[in-house]
C-alpha positions in Angstrom: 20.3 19.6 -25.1 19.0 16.1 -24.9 17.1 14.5 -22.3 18.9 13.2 -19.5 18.7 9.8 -19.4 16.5 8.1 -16.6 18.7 6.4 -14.3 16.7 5.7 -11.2 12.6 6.0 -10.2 12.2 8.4 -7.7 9.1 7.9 -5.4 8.5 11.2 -3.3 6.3 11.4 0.0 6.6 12.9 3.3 6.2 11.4 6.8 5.7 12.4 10.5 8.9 11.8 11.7 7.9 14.6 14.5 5.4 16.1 15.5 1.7 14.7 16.8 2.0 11.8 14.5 5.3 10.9 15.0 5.2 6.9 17.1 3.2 6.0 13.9 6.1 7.1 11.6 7.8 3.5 11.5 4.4 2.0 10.6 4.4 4.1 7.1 8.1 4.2 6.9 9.3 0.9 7.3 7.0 -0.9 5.1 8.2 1.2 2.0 12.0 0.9 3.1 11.3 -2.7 3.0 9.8 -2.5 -0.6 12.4 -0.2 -2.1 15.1 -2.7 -0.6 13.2 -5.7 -2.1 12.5 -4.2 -5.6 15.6 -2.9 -5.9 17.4 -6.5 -5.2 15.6 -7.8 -7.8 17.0 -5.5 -9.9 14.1 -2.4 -9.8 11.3 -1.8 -12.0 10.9 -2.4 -15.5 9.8 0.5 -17.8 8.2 0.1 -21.1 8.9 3.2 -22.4 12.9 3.0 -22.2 13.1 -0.6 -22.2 15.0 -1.2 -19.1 15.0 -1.8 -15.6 15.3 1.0 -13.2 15.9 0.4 -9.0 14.1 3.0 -7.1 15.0 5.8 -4.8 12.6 7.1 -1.7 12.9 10.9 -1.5 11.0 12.3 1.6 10.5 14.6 4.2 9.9 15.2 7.8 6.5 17.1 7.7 6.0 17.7 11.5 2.7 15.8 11.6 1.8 19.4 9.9 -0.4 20.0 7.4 1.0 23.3 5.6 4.4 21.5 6.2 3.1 19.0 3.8 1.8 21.5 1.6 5.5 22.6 1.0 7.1 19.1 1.4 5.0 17.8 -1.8 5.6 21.1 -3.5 9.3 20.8 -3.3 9.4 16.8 -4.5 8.0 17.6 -7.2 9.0 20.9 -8.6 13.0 20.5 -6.9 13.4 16.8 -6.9 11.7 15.8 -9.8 9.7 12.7 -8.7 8.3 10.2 -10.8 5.4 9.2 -8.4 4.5 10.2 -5.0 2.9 8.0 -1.5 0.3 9.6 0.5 1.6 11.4 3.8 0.7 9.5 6.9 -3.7 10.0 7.2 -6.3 11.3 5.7 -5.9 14.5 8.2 -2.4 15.1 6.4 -3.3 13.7 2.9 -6.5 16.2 2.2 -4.7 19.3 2.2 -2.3 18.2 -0.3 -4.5 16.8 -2.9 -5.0 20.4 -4.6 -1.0 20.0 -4.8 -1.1 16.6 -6.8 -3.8 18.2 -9.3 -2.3 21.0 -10.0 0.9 19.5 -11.4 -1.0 16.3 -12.6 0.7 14.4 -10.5 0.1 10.8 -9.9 -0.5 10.1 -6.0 -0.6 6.8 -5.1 -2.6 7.3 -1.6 -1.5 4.4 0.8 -2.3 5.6 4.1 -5.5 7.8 3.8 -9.0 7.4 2.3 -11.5 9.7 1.4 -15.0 10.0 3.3 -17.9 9.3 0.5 -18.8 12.8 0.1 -15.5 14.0 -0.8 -15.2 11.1 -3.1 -18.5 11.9 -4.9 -17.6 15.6 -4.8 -14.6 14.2 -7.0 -10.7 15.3 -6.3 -9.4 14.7 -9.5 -7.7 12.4 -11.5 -4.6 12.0 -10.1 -5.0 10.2 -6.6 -5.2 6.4 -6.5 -7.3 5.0 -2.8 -5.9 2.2 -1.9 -8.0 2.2 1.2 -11.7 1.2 1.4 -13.9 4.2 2.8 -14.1 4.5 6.2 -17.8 4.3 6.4 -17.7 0.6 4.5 -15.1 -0.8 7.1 -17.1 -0.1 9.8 -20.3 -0.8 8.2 -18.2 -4.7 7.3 -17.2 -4.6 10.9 -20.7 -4.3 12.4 -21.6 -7.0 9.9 -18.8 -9.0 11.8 -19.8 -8.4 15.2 -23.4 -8.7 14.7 -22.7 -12.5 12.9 -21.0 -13.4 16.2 -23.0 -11.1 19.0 -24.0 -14.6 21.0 -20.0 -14.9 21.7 -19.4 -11.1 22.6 -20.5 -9.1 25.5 -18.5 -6.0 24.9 -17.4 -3.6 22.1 -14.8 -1.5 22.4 -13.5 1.5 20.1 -10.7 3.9 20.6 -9.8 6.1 17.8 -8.1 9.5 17.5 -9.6 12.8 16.7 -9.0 12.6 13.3 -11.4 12.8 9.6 -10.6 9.2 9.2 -11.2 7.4 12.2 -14.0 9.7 13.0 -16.2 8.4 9.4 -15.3 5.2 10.2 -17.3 5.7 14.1 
């Protein structure tokens, strides 16, 4: 039978809608509902290959703040749902796990909300993730630079950060 034809860019990606993670849901969430709304009002996203302009669809999932729950998530929006592309999950705590996933089915992952640390970006983790995200280890080396440029007008430093692989590089 013939191909069907493309009708729609589906963009796959889970988010913490419960779970641990959860209050930072709207901060991943919103964002991309925003985008999808404003690309698809101006009519979607042109694609060489067909020679037209395609609006796009968000698939996702609730993955508990979980990591085997994003495991499955990922498996399923791509080998059920088909997806053209995929987002990160919400951190680098969540995103890790899932990056064997992406490679296995050559995937393209366009990682928006998680960054590697340096050694697991010189160990390599194939070709098919995208950081958008600076390492955390360069922020806060940038941020000391910042501080220390301006110590004579601040007397206190303070940092607050969750138990987690990306804010814990970044300290």
């Amino acid at each position: 039978p013939a191909p069907e034809e493309k009708s729609v860019i589906k963009i796959g990606f889970s988010a913490p809608l419960s779970g641990i993670f959860a209050a930072a849901a709207p901060s991943m969430l919103n964002p991309y509902i925003l985008w999808s709304e404003q690309v698809n009002e101006k009519g979607g996203i042109y694609v060489k290959d067909i020679d037209k302009t395609l609006p796009v669809k968000l698939v996702y999932y609730d993955d508990r703040s979980s990591p085997e729950e994003v495991i499955k998530a990922y498996e399923r929006l791509i080998t059920v749902d088909k997806v053209d592309i995929l987002f990160s999950p919400y951190t680098t705590t969540l995103t890790m796990p899932m990056v064997p996933v992406v490679n296995k089915y050559r995937m393209p992952l366009v990682a928006t909300t998680a960054s590697p640390t340096r050694q697991q970006r010189d160990e390599g983790l194939g070709n098919y993730v995208f950081w958008t995200w600076p390492l955390a280890t360069d922020i806060g080396r940038d941020l000391v630079g910042l501080l220390s440029a301006h110590k004579d007008d601040i007397s206190t430093v303070a940092m607050l950060h969750v138990n987690d692989v990306y804010p814990l590089d970044f300290a």
